[in-house]
N, C-alpha and C positions, 0 to 999 in steps of 0.2 A: 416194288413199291414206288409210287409217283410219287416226286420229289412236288415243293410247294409251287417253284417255280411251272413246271409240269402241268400242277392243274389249275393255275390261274388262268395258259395259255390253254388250256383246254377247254378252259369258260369262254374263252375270249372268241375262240376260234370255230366252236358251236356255232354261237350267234353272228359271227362273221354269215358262215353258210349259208344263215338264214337270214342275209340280207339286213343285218346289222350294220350300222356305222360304228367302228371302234374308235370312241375318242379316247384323249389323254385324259385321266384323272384334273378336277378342279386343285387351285390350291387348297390345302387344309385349312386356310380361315379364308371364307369369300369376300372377297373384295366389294361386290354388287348386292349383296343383301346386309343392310345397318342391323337389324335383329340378331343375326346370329354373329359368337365371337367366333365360331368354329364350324365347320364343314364337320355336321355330324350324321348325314347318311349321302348317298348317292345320289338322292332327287335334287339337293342344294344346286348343284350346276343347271338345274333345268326348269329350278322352281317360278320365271319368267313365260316357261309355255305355257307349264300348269295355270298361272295366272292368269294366264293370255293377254298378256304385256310384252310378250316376245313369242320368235320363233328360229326354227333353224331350216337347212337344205337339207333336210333327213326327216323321215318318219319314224325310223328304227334307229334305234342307239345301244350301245354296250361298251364299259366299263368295269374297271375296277378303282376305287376311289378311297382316297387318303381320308379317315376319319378319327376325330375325336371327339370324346365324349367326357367331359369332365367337370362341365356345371351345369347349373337350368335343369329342365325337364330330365333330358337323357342325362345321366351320372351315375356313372360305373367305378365312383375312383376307390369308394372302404371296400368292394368287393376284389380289387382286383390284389394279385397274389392272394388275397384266403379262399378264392375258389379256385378252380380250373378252366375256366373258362369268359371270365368277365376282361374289360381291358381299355385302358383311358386311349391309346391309339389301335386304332383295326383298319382292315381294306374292307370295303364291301365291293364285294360282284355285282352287277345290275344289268339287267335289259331293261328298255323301256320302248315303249309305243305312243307315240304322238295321232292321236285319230285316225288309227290303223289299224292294227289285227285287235284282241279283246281276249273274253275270258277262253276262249277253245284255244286258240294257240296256245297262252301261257302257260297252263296246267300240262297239256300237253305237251310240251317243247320239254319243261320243268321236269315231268317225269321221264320222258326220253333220258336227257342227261343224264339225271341222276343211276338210273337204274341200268341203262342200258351202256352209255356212256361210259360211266362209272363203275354200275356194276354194282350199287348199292344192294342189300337184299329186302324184297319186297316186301317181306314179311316184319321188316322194322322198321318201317314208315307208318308216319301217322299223321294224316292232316287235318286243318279245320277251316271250316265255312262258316261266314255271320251266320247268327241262329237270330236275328230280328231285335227289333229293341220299339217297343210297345207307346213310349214318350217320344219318340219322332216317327212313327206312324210309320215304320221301315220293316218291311216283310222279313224273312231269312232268306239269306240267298241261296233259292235252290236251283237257279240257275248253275252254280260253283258245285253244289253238292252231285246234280246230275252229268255235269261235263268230266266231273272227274270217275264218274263211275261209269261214261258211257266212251273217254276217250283213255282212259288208263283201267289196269288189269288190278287195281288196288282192290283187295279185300273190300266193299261198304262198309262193314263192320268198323274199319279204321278210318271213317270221316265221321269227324266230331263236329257239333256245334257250340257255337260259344257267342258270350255277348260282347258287348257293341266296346268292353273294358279291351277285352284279345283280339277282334275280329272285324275294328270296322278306324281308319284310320283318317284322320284329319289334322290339313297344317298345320290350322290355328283354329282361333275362335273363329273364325271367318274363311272361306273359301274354299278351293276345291275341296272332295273327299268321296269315300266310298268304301266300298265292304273289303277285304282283306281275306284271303286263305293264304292258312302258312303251314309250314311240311315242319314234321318233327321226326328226329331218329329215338329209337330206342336203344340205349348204348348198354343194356343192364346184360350182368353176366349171364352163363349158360345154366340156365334151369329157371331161372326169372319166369312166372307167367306173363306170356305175351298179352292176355287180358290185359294188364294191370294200365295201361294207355286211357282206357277210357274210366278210369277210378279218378274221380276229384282229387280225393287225398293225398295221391301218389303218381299219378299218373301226368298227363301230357297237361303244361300251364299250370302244374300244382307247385313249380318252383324249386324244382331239382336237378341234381346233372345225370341221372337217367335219362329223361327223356328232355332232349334238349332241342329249340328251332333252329333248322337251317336255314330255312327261306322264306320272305315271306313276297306274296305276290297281292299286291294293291289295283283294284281297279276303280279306278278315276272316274264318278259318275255322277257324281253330285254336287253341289253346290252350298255351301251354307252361308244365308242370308246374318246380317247384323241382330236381325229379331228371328234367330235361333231356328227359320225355319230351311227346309231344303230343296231346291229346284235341281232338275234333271240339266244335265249339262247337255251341249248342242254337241258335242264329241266328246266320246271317251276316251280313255289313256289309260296305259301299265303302266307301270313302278313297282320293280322288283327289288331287293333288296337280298344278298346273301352273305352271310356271315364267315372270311375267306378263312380266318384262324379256326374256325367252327370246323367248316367243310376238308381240311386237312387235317385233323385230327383226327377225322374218322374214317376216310379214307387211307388214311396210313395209319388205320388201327391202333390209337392211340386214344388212352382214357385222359386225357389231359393236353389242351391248344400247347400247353410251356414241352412238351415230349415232343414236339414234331421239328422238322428243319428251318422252320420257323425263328423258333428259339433257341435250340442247342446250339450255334457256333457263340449266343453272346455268353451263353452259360460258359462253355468251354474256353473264353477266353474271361471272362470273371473269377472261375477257378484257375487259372494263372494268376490272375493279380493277387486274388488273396488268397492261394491254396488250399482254398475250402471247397471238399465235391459237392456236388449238385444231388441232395438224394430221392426229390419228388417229393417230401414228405410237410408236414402241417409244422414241422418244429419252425421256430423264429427263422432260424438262417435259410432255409429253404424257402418261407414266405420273403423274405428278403432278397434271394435271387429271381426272382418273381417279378417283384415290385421294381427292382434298379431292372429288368430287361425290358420290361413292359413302359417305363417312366423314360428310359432313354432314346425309346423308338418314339416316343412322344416331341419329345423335346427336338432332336434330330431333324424329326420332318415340319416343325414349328421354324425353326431357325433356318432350314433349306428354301423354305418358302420366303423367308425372309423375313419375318419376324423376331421380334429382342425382347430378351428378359426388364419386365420396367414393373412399374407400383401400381398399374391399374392395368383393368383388362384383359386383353388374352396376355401379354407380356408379362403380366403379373398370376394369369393360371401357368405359364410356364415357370415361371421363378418357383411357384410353390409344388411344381411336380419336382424341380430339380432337387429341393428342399427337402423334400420328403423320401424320396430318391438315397439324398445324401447323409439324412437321419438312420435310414435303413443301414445304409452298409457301417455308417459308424457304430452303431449302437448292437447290432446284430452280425458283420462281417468284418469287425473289427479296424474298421478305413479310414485313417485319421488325414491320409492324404488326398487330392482328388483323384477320382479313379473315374467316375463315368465318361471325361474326356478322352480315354482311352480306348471305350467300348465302342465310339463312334465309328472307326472306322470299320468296323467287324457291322454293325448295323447298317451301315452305306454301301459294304459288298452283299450281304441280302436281300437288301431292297433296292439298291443301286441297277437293275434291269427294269424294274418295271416303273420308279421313280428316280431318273437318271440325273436330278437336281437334288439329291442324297449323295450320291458318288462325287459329285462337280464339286458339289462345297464342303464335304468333310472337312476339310483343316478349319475351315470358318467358323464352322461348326464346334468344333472340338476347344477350338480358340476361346470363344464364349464360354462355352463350359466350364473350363477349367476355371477362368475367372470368377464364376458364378460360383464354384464351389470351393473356392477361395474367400471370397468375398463372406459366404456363410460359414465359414470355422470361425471367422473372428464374431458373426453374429451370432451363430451359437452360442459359444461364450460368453458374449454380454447378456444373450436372452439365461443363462445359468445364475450366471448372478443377479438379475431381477430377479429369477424365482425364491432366489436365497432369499434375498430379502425382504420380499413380499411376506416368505413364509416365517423368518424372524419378525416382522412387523404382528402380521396374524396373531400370533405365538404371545407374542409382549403384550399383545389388549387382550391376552384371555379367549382366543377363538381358535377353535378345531377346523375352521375349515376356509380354504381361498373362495374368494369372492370369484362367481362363474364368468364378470365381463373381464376381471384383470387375467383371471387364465386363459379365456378365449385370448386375450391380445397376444399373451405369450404364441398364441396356435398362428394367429393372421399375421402379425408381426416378424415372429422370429423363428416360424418355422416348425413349434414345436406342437405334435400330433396330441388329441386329445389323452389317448393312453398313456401315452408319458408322462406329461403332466399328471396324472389320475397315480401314477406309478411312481414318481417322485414325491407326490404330495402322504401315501402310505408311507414311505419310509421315514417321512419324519411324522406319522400316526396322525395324519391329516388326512381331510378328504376334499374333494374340489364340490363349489356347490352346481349342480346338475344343471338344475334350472334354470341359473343364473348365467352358465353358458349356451342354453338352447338361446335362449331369448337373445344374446348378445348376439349368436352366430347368426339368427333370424335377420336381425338388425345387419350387419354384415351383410347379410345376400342380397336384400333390399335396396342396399345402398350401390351393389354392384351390378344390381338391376336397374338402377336409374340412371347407369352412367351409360348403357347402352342407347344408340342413337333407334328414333324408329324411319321408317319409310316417310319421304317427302311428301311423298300421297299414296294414301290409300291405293294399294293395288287396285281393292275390288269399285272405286271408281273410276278405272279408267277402261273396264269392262267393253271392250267391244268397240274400242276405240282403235288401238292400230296401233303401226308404230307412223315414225315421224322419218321424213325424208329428208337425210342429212345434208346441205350445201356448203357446211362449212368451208368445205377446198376451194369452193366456185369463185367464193367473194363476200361481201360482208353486207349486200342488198339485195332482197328478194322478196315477191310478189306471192303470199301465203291467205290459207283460209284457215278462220278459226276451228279448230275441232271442239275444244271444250273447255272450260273456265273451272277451275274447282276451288272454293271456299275466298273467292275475291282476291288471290293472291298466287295462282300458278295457271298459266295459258300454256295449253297445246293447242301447237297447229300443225298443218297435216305435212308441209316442209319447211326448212329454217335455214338461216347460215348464220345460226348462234353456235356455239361448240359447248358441248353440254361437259361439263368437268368431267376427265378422265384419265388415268397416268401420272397422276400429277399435275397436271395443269391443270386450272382454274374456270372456273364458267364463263363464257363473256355476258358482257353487261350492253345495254341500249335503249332501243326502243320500238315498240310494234305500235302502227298509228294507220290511222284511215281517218277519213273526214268526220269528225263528232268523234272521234274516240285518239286515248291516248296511252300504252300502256308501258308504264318503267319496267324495263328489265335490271333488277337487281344479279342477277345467277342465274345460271341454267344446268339442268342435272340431268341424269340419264335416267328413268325408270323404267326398267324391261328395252322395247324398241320405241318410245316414246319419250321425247325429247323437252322435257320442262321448263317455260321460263317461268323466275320465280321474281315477283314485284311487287308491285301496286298501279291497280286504276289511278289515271288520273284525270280522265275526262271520258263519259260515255257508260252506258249502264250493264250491268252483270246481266242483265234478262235476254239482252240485245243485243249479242254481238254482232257486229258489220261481217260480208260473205267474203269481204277479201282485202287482204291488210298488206301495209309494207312493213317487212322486217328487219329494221335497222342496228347492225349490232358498231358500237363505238368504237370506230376504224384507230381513232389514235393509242386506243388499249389494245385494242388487239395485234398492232404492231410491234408493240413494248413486251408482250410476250410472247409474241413470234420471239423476237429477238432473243428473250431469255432462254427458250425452251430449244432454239438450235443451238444458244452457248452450252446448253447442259450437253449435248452432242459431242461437241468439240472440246467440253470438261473431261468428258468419261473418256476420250479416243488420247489424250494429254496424261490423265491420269495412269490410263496399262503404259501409256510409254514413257513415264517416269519414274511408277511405282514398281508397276508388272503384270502381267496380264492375272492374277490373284486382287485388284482391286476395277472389282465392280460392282454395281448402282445398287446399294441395299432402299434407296428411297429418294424422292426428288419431290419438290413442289415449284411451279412456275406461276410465275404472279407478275402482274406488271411491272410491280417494284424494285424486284428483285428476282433472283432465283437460289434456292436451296439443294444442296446433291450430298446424300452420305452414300460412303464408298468404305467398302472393307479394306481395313488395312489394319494390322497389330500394333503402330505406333505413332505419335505423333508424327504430321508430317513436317519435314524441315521449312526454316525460311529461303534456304536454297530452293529446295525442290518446288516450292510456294512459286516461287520467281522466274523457275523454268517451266512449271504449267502455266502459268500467265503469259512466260513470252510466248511458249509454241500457241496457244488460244489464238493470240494479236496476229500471230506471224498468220493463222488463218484467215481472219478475219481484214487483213489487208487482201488475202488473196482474192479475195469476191470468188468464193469457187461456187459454181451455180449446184445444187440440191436438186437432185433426182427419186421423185417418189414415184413407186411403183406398186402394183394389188400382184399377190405371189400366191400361193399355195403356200401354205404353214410348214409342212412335213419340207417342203422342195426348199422353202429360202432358210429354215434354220440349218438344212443339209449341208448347204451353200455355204456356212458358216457366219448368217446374221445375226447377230447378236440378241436375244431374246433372255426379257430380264426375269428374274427367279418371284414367283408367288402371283402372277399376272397371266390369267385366263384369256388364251386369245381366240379368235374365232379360225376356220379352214382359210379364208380368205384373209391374208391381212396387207397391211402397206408395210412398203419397206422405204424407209427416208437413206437415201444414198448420200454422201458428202464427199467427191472426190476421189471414191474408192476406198479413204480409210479411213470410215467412220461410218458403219450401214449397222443401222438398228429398225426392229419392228417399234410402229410409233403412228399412234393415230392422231397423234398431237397435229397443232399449224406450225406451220414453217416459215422463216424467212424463203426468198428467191432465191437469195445466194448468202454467202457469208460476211461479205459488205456490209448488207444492211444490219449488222450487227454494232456498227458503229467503232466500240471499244468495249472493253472485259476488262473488269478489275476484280482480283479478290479482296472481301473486307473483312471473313472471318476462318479461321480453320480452329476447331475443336473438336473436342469427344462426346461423342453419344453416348457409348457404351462400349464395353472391352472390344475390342476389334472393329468396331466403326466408327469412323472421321466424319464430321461434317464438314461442306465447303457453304460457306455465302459467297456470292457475287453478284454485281451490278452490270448493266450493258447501257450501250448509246450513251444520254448525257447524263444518264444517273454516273458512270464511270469518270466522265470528265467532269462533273462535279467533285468525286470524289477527288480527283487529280488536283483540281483547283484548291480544293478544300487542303490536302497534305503541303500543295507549296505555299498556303498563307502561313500553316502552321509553322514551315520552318524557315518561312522570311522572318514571322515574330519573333522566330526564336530567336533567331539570329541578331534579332537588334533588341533584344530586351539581355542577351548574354554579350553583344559588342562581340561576336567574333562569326569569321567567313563561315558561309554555307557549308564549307567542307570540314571545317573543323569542328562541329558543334558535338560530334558525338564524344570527341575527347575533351571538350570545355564541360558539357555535360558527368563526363564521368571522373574530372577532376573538382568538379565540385559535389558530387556525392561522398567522396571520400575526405571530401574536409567538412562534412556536412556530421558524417559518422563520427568524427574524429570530436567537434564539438558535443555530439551526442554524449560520448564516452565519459567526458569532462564534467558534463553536467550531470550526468549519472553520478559519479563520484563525489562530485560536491552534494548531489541531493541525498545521498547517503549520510553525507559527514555531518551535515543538517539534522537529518532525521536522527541519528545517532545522539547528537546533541541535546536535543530537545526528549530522549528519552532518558538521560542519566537526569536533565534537570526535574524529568516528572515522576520518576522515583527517588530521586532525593527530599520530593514535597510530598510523596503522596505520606497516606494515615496505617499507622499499622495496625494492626488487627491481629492477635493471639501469633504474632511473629512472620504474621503475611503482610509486604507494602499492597495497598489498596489503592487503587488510584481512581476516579471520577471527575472528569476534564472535558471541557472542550479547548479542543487545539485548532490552532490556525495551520492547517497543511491542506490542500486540494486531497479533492477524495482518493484519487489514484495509491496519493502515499499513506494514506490509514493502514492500509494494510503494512507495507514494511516498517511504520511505525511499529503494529503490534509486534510483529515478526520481531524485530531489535528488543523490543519490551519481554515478550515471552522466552528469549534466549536467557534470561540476565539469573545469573546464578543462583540467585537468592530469590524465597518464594515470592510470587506478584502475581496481582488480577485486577481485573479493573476492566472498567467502561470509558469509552472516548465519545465524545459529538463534534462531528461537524457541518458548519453552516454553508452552503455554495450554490450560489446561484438559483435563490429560491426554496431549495429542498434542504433534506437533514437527510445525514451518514451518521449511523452506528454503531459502533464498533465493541466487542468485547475478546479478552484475551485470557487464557494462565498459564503457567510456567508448569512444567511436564508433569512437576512433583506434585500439582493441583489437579491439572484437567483430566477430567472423570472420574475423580475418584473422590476429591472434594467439591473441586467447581465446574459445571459445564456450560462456555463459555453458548453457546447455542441455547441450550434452552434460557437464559440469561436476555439472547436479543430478541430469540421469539416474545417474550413477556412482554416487554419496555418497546419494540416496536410499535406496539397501536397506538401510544402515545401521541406521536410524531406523524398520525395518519398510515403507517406503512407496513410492511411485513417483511420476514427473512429468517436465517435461524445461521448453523454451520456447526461445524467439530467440539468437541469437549474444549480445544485448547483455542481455538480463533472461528467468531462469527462474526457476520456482518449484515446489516440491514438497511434500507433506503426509505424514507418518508415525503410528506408533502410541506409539513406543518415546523420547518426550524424555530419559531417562535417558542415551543416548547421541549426542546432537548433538553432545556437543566431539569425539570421535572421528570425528562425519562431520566437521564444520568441520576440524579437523585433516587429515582426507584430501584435504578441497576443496582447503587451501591448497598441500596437496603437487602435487595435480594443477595447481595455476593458477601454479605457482611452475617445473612441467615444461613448461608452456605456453609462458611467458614465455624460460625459456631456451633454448628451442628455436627 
């Protein structure tokens, strides 16, 4: 039996033969598409050709690609653990053809593999062909139907037809697309009639794990216009797509993706943790080994890339796979501690061959983890007692049932799955309202759809445009002709020496000008292989552009981030050599301003170690060491040992920025010449991102000696506003904190004895009432001390209650209090201030025994005091 590993390299290595280019897998979220938060099939990395906004040095390509699937359109996440077969992280297999071979190879290569290759048996395949779809005027494709019956030994009988819903596949609403055949196995046991594939009910696309897709093969042929219609493209293209957890399962004879080598070593080391076996079955605990193996190869290859658990976005789809992940094994595998940072590394030695940035960062990885599922016991827990008390609230006005948006929050907020919630609301004989959660979660997706950024422009105008010919390294002036203007705010032209944002660095800013025309470049971006400035007209007309412009990008900005973006250089080569080669560049941004670098590390960093990355930086940066860029082969300079950063797609061809020997990173960024013109480095900020990542700020040139300047005014002032030398100030200073505290304490005490005072003299006045002192007062005390007024007043041994007002500073403070033996049971001090606050303009409420409220209106506190007392005086006689 072929191990997974096995017949990846056997996919791989097919289409090598066949004159494939084997690239690396993209990162699992692309970087170069703002639509998508996650790489969720194999065409992502190449969806620039399809566009034809880019291109590569290959016509043939082949992959296996990191995918997930866990919001939007594609979303596998309630299926995954209760089938066998669904799963929020997968690889897909892929070949593809860039205006090369067509539907005779693919079908045929496809069935080669499988059958011959493999070894599949013939007789349990089944494929299908567009069958036409009548509203876009689109024939069936029998061109797919005849090539498979005249280039493969398949039964006809098992080519099916289907519409345009199974068989015919497009990006989006717009752009490329084309008809689709996809191969299905029939997995049904011995005696199953083989008929039963072309049965709607049951058979192949009826939505069972019988007959299940392996592969499906797209050919790229048309076009869809904005007004829904479709034009024949000038070249065609494949896009294949295979399902790798699918295709090992059945190959290694396996009725289930979680039974293959796949999955069994995280099982096997899961039944370690919690010595629970793994039995394949539908009970809780078995969907639950399911869900944490499938949820942690997710998260894994999200954080390898480089990605962090946060409140929006994909950071926030990981947080809630971890969440839910972590709900599983509590609730079903008994996990009260974290345990999926455990499983990491068992997941980084499986995938760790074919995604070798899973193996590199495991500890990093696991690091995050654990914190995250830390971080969620404690929200667990508070999200436990919301529910409590939601569901005593419910309870107390008479209703059966939680409101559907406050349970949805329990779900977005704190983690907790619909069914629980639906499973906790039974056991106190309540029900969740249904509705009332579709509609909120609707609301939810919408809002997470609108945070998603879209394309700068329109891919499908810049149709037939090109790409743009980069000068950024040359110089910062150049002799350009317009290509095209699009909606009076983005110019391409056909070369530039703008730098279009990329790596973290920033767009440059300028000007493109010709006689009669003037155009501000605000930013510049990278679309496919065209190079965007993005601005405003400011002289000269959008119908007419001039045949040849000068391109002027603003030489004194562009210097100011040279300078930052080689200090990040000299940041990261400082940081392995102070922290350890375990911190590196989780994120950077270079801006004129400034520059930004988060770097994995598990702890704050010191102000030592602060002080010694700054000096080694300086120590560079007097050296003037001159910077050597070079164009390398990918495979040959990371061999070499260049430093190439985790979740960043690079092309065959990249630069490699040298500094002296120890400091060579891949870096398409600008450079300073040398490290001179860096001026000086200062750090101004070091903090946490997230459990395992630092962030650094710093400044370079005169931003730096600004800041310099800026620190010695500070502590010349100091110095003479405290009367003592430079060198002394930190002990002057921290001599007078502790006489600072020591007055604090004093006054503490004395405002107690105060308060204390004024509370025997206001139960010595107040009114008794059926053996309770009453009190109704405004007191002269700043609002801070109302409260330990009452505190003093509520301790007092004999029964008391009562309302206080105070007047300060424009507003009114309200206060109400009882003594143990009262509150709840005869007075409560809260519903007391809720009442009597609108009085005063304001609102508030708090405990049976002490509330408190805030208003606009002091002019009327004695009328609320007066109402208090009436309502605590119906209390008591009641």
């Amino acid at each position: 039996m072929k191990s997974a590993q096995e017949i990846r390299e056997d996919f791989l290595q097919f289409f090598r033969e066949r004159g494939h280019k084997v690239v690396p897998s993209g990162p699992v979220f692309p970087q170069d598409d703002p639509t998508l938060l996650f790489t969720n099939a194999g065409m992502n990395q190449f969806k620039d050709v399809f566009l034809g906004t880019g291109k590569r040095d290959y016509v043939r390509a082949a992959d296996t690609q990191k995918c997930i699937r866990v919001s939007g359109k594609h979303n596998d996440l309630e299926e995954v653990g209760v089938d066998t077969y669904h799963h929020t992280f997968f690889e897909m297999l892929g070949n593809w053809s860039f205006g090369d071979y067509f539907k005779k190879e693919a079908i045929g290569w496809a069935w080669d593999l499988l059958t011959n290759v493999w070894g599949l048996p013939k007789d349990r395949i089944w494929v299908t062909v567009f069958g036409g779809d009548e509203a876009d005027g689109l024939p069936a494709d029998e061109e797919a139907a005849e090539l498979w019956a005249s280039e493969t030994d398949i039964d006809p009988a098992r080519i099916l037809r289907f519409g345009k819903t199974d068989n015919f596949w497009e990006m989006g609403d717009t752009g490329p697309c084309g008809p689709c055949t996809e191969i299905h196995i029939d997995r049904g046991a011995e005696g199953c009639d083989p008929a039963d594939g072309a049965d709607l009910e049951i058979g192949v696309n009826a939505g069972n794990e019988r007959f299940i897709e392996l592969w499906n093969n797209v050919f790229i042929q048309f076009n869809r216009r904005a007004d829904g219609t479709l034009d024949e493209l000038p070249a065609t293209h494949v896009d294949t797509g295979m399902g790798f957890e699918r295709v090992v399962s059945v190959l290694q004879g396996k009725s289930s993706n979680y039974d293959t080598d796949v999955f069994t070593p995280i099982f096997a080391k899961l039944t370690e943790i919690t010595g629970r076996p793994y039995g394949g079955t539908m009970d809780d605990g078995d969907i639950a080994f399911r869900v944490v193996a499938d949820h942690v190869r997710a998260v894994t290859s999200g954080f390898a890339d480089g990605a962090l658990p946060s409140n929006e976005g994909r950071g926030y789809v990981l947080r809630r796979l971890i969440r839910r992940a972590s709900r599983y094994g509590r609730q079903s595998l008994g996990m009260e501690d974290p345990f999926l940072c455990r499983l990491v590394p068992t997941v980084a030695e499986i995938l760790g061959d074919a995604f070798p940035e899973m193996r590199q960062r495991a500890e990093h990885v696991a690091y995050v983890l654990e914190s995250e599922e830390k971080a969620f016991a404690v929200t667990l827990d508070k999200g436990l007692v919301l529910f409590e008390d939601l569901a005593r609230k419910m309870l107390s006005e008479g209703m059966q049932s939680i409101p559907g948006d406050a349970a949805f929050d329990l779900y977005a907020t704190y983690g907790f799955p619909r069914d629980l919630v639906e499973l906790m609301a039974r056991e106190r004989t309540m029900s969740v309202d249904g509705q009332g959660w579709d509609r909120a979660e609707e609301a939810h997706k919408a809002a997470s759809r609108g945070e998603r950024k879209g394309w700068l422009v329109d891919p499908n105008e810049l149709e037939g445009v090109g790409g743009t010919e980069a000068l950024c390294y040359d110089g910062t002036d150049a002799t350009a002709a317009p290509i095209k203007l699009v909606d009076g705010k983005s110019l391409i032209l056909d070369r530039t020496p703008f730098y279009a944002e990329s790596g973290g660095q920033v767009g440059d800013s300028g000007w493109i000008v010709a006689e009669g025309f003037r155009f501000r470049v605000d930013d510049t971006q990278k679309v496919g292989d065209a190079i965007v400035h993005v601005g405003a007209m400011e002289q000269g007309s959008e119908g007419a552009l001039p045949t040849e412009v000068t391109a002027r990008v603003d030489g004194d900005r562009r210097a100011r981030i040279m300078a930052n973006h080689t200090a990040t250089h000299l940041l990261h080569w400082a940081l392995k050599e102070v922290l350890g080669e375990h911190a590196t560049q989780q994120g950077s941004h270079v801006a004129p301003d400034r520059l930004r670098f988060d770097v994995t590390h598990p702890r704050s960093i010191t102000a030592e170690e602060i002080e010694r990355i700054e000096t080694m930086v300086n120590e560079k940066v007097v050296g003037a060491t001159s910077l050597q860029t070079t164009v390398e082969d990918l495979e040959e300079a990371t061999a070499r040992g260049v430093t190439a950063l985790f979740g960043e797609k690079y092309e065959e061809a990249v630069r490699v920025v040298d500094i002296g020997g120890y400091s060579t990173e891949l870096c398409g960024g600008t450079h300073c010449a040398n490290t001179g013109q860096i001026g000086a480095f200062a750090i101004t900020v070091e903090t946490a991102v997230q459990a395992g990542v630092r962030r650094i700020e710093a400044v370079t040139r005169d931003a730096a000696v600004a800041r310099m300047q800026f620190q010695r005014r500070a502590i010349r002032e100091a110095s003479m506003a405290l009367k003592a030398p430079e060198s002394d100030l930190v002990e002057r200073i921290m001599m007078l904190q502790k006489k600072l505290k020591e007055l604090k304490k004093g006054t503490s005490k004395q405002s107690r004895s105060d308060v204390e005072a004024l509370a025997k003299s206001l139960l010595d006045g107040g009114e008794q009432v059926g053996g309770v002192t009453l009190i109704a007062s405004t007191v002269e005390v700043g609002p801070k001390e109302v409260q330990l007024l009452c505190d003093v007043l509520k301790s007092s041994s004999a029964p008391a209650c009562g309302v206080l007002g105070v007047a300060s500073e424009g507003k009114a403070v309200l206060a109400a209090f009882a003594t143990k033996d009262l509150a709840g049971s005869r007075v409560h001090a809260g519903q007391v201030v809720k009442q009597i606050a609108g009085i005063v303009g304001g609102g508030g409420g708090g405990r049976p025994d002490f509330a408190q409220a805030g208003g606009k209106d002091p002019s009327r506190l004695e009328e609320a005091l007066a109402e208090g007392s009436k309502l605590l005086i119906a209390a008591l006689d009641g």
